[in-house]
C-alpha positions as CSV (number, residue, x, y, z in Angstrom):
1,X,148.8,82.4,112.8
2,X,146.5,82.7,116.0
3,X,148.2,83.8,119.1
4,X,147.6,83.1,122.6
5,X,146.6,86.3,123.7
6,X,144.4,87.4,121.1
7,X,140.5,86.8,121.7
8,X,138.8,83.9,120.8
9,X,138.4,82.5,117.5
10,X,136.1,80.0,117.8
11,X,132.3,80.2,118.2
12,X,129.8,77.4,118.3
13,X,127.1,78.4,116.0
14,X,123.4,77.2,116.9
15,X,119.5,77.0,115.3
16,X,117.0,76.5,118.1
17,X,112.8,76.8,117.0
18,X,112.5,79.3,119.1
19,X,115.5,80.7,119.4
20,X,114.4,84.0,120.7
21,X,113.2,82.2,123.7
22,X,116.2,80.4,123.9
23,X,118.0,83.9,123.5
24,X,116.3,84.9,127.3
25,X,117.1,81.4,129.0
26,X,120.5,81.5,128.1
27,X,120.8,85.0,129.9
28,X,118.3,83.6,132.5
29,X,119.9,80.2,133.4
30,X,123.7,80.7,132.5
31,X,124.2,84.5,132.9
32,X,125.0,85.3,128.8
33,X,124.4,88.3,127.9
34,X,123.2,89.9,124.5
35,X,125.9,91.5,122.2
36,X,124.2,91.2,119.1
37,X,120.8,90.6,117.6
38,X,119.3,90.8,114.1
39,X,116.1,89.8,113.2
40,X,112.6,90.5,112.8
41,X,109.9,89.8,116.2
42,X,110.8,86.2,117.4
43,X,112.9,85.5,114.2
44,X,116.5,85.4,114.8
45,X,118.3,86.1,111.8
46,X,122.1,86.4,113.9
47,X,122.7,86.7,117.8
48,X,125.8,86.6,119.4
49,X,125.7,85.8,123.4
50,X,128.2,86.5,125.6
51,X,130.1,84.8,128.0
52,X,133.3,86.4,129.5
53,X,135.7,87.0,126.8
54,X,133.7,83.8,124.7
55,X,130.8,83.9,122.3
56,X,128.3,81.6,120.4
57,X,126.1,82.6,117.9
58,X,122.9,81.3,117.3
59,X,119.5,81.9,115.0
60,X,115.8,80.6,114.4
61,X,115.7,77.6,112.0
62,X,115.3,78.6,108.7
63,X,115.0,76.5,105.6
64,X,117.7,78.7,104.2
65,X,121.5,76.7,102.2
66,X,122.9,77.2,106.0
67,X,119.7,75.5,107.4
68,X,119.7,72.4,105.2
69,X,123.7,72.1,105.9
70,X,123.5,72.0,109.6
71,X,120.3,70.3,109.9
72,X,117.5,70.5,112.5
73,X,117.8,70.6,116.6
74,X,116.6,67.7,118.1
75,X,117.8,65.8,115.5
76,X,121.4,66.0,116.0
77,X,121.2,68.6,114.0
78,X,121.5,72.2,114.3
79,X,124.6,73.3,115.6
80,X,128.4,74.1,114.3
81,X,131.4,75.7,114.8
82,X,132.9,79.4,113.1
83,X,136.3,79.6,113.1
84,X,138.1,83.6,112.9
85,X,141.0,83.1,110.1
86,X,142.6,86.2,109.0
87,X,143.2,84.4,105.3
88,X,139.9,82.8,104.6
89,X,141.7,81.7,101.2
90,X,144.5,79.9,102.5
91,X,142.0,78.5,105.5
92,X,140.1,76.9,102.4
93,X,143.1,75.8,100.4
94,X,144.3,73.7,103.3
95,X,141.1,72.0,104.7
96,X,140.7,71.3,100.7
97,X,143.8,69.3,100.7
98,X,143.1,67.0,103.8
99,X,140.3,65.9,102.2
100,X,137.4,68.2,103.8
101,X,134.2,68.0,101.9
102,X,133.3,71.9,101.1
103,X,129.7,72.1,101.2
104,X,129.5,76.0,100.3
105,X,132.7,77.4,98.1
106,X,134.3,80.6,98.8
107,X,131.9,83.7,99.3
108,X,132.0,87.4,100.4
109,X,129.4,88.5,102.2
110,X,127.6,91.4,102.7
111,X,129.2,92.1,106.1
112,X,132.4,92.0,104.8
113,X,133.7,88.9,105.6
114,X,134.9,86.1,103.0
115,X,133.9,82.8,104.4
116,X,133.1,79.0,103.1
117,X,131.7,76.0,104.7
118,X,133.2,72.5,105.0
119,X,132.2,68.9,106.4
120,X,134.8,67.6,108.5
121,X,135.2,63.2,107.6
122,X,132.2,62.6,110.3
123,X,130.3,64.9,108.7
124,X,130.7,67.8,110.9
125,X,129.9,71.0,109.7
126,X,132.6,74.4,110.0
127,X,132.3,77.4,108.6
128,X,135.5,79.4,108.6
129,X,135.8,83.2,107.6
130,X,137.4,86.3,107.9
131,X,134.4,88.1,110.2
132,X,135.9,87.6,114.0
133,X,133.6,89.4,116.3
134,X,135.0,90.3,120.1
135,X,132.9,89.7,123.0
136,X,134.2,93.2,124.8
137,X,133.0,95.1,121.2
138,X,130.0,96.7,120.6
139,X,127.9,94.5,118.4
């Protein structure tokens, strides 16, 4: 059960064009800063940006399962949220029973986190798993 102390669990998740452009403005414009960045020249395969004790991640559209969930920017598409669960099992179980459509079942990834993807009833899109990066962490 999340406490009120611990540090956030919740990340918007994001798919810009350009998104390593976007990457500087959000530094630029709202004072981010970078914790994390994976990718190859402007491709952005993960980022993490900084905020205070808050984060959002965000990547370059890709026609990848993730892309086609969340859809494209500009469109209304391309954005969700991550939720931090320490039991990604029993985070699954219960969005299962009150009806959430699960759009990508149960799967461990290769940076050790066990995670699935859901449509809330407005379609929605949240991914919940058992990664839970820390803004004051070295990414």
């Amino acid at each position: 059960m999340p406490t009120t102390t611990e540090a956030p669990r919740l990340y918007p998740a994001l798919r810009y064009k350009n998104a390593a452009k976007m990457i500087d403005w959000f530094c630029e414009a709202f004072g981010f800063s970078v914790r994390a960045r994976h990718g190859e020249g402007d491709v952005v395969h993960h980022a993490e940006l900084v905020f205070g004790s808050s984060m959002i991640m965000l990547g370059t559209v890709r026609d990848d399962d993730y892309g086609k969930m969340v859809g494209e920017p500009g469109s209304g598409g391309g954005k969700s949220i991550y939720i931090a669960v320490d039991d990604a099992d029993a985070a699954y179980a219960k969005a299962r029973k009150a009806g959430a459509t699960i759009i990508q079942e149960l799967t461990n990834r290769d940076y050790g986190s066990r995670e699935f993807i859901c449509r809330d009833p407005e379609g929605g899109v949240w991914s919940f798993g058992t990664y839970w990066p820390k803004a004051g962490d070295k990414g």
